[in-house]
N, C-alpha and C positions, 0 to 999 in steps of 0.2 A: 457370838454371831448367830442370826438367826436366819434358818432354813426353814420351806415354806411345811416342809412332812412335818417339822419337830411342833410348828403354830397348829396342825390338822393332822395328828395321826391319824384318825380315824378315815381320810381319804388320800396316804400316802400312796394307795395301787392307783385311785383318779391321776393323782399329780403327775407320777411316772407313765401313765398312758400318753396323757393329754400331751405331755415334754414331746414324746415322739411322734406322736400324731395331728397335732394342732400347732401350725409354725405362728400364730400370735402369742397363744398362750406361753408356748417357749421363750418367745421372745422378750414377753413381762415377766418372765421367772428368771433368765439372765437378767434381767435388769435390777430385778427384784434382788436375788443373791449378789449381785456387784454393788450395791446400796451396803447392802448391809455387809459386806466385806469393809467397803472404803468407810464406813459409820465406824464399826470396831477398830478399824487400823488407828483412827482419826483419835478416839477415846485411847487407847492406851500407848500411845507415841509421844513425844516431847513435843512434835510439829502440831501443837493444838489450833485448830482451827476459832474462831469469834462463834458467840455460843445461835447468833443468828444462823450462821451458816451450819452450823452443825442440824440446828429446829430445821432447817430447810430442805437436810438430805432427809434427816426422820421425817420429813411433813409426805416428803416423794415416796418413801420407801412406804409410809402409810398409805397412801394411794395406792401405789402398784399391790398392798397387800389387798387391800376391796376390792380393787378389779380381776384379782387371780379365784380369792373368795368368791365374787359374783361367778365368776367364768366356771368355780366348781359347781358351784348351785343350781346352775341351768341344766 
């Protein structure tokens, strides 16, 4: 599973800032970690999802990863 500190160690104090001070950016980083919770469950469970739907949550959770990216950048 993948967490957004383990993708950018080198601005895990940003992430943790921005979590409690910035309620969008929070909001993309829950959404971001529940992506890729339900990504991992999806992969090693018997309840296999169609390999469309699966490209479709990685296509999301790739998005949400550029816009948390952009959001550090600025």
């Amino acid at each position: 599973m993948q967490h957004l500190q383990h993708e950018f160690p080198e601005k895990a104090d940003l992430i943790r800032n921005l979590k409690l001070k910035d309620r969008h950016f929070a909001r993309l980083l829950e959404e971001y970690h529940a992506l890729a919770t339900e990504i991992y469950q999806h992969e090693i469970s018997d309840n296999k999802l169609t390999i469309e739907q699966l490209e479709a949550l990685k296509i999301r959770r790739l998005y949400l990863k550029d816009r948390l990216h952009n959001l550090l950048d600025d």
